[in-house]
C-alpha positions as CSV (number, residue, x, y, z in Angstrom):
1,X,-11.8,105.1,40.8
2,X,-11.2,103.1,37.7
3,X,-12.0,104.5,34.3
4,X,-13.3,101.9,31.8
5,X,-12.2,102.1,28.2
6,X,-12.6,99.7,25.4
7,X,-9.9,97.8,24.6
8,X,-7.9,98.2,22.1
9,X,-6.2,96.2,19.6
10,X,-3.2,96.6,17.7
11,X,-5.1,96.4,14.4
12,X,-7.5,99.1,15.9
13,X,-4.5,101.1,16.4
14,X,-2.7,100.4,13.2
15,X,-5.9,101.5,11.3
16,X,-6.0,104.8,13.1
17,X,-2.4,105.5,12.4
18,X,-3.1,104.6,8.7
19,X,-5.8,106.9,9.2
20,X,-4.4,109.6,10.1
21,X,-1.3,109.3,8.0
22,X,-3.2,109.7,5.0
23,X,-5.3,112.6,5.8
24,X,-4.0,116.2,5.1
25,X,-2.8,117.6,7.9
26,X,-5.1,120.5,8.8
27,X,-4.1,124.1,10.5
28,X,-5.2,124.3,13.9
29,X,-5.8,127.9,14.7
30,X,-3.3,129.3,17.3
31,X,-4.3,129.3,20.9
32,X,-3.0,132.4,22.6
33,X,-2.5,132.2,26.2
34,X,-4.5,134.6,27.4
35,X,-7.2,132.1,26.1
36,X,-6.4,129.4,28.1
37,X,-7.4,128.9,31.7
38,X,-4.9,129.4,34.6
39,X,-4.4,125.9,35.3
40,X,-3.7,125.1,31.2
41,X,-0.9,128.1,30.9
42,X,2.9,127.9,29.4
43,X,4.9,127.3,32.5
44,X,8.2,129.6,32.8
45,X,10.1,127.0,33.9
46,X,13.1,126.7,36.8
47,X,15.9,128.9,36.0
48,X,19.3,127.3,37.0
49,X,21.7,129.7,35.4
50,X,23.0,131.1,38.4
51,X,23.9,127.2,39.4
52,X,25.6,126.8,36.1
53,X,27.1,130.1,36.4
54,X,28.5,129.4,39.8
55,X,29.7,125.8,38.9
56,X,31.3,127.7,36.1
57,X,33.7,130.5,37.9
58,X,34.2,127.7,40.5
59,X,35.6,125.2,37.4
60,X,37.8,128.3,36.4
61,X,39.0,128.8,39.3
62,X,40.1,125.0,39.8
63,X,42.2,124.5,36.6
64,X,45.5,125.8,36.5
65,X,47.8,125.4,33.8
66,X,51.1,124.6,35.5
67,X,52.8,121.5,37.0
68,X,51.2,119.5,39.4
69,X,53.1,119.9,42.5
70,X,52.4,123.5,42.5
71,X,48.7,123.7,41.3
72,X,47.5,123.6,45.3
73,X,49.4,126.6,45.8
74,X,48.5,128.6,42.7
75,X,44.7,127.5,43.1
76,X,42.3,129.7,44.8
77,X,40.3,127.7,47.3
78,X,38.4,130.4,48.6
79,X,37.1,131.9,45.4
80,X,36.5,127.8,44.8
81,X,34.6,127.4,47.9
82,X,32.7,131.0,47.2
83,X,31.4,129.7,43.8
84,X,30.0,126.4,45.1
85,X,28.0,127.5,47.8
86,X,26.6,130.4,45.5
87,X,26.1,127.5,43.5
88,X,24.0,125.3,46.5
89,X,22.2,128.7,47.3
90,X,21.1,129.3,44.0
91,X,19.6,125.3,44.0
92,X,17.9,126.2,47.1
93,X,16.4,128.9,45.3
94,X,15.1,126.9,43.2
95,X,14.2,124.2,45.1
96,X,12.1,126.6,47.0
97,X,10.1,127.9,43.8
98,X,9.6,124.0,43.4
99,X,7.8,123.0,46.2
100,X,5.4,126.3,46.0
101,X,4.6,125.2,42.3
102,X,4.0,121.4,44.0
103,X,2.0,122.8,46.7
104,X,0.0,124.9,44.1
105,X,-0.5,121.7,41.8
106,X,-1.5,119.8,45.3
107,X,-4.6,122.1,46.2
108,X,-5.7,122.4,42.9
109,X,-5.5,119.2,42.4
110,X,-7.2,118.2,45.7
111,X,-10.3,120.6,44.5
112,X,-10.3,119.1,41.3
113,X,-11.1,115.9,43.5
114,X,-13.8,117.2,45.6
115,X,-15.1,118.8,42.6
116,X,-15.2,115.2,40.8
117,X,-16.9,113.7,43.8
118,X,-19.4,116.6,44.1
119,X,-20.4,115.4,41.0
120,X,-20.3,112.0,41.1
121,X,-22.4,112.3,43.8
122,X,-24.7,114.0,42.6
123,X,-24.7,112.0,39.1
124,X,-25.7,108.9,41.2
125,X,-28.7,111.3,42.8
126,X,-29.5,111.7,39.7
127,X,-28.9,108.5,37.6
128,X,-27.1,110.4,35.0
129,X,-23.0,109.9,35.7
C-alpha cells in the first residue's frame, strides 16, 4: 500500500525550519506513562551486565603480570573458560527476551494490519477512506 504525500522541496523545508527556529519554544506538558497506551510505553531495555560482568572476571583472569614463558602456567583456564560461558549463557538470556519482545511486536503488528484493512475495506463500502 503506498501512501501519497506532497512533495516536498527544499525551500518548503528551509521555510519550516526558519519557522520553527524563530518561534519560542513552548512547554509541552509531561506525559506520564500510565497515560500512554501499551503499545506506546518506555521500553526497559536488554540488560547485558551479566555478559560484561562475565567478560570481565574472565579478562582478569587472563592477564597476568609476569614473564611470558610462564603466564600459561600461572593463568587459570578453567575460571577463564567458567567466565565465558557464563558470559554466552547470559547472551542467550537475552537473546531469548529478544525474540519474545519480536514475537510480541509481530502479532501486534499483524493486528494492526487486519485492523487497517478492516477499514480500508470498509472505507471503500463506504466511499469515505
Amino acid at each position: 500500500m503506498q501512501v501519497r504525500s506532497p512533495e516536498l522541496s527544499v525551500e518548503q523545508i528551509s521555510k519550516w525550519m526558519r519557522a520553527a527556529a524563530t518561534e519560542p519554544r513552548r512547554e509541552q506538558p509531561a506525559v506520564h506513562e500510565t497515560q500512554l497506551p501499551s503499545a506506546f510505553r518506555r521500553h526497559p531495555g536488554f540488560d547485558f551486565k551479566n555478559a560484561r560482568q562475565s567478560l570481565g572476571r574472565a579478562r582478569a583472569k587472563n592477564d597476568i603480570d609476569t614473564i611470558k614463558p610462564l603466564r600459561r602456567l600461572r593463568r587459570n583456564q578453567g575460571a577463564i573458560n567458567e567466565a565465558l560461558i557464563d558470559s554466552l549463557s547470559a547472551l542467550i538470556a537475552v537473546n531469548k527476551q529478544m525474540a519474545a519482545e519480536i514475537a510480541g511486536l509481530s502479532g501486534e503488528l499483524a493486528t494492526l494490519r487486519q485492523q487497517l484493512t478492516q477499514r480500508k475495506t470498509s472505507g471503500d463500502q463506504t466511499g469515505e477512506f
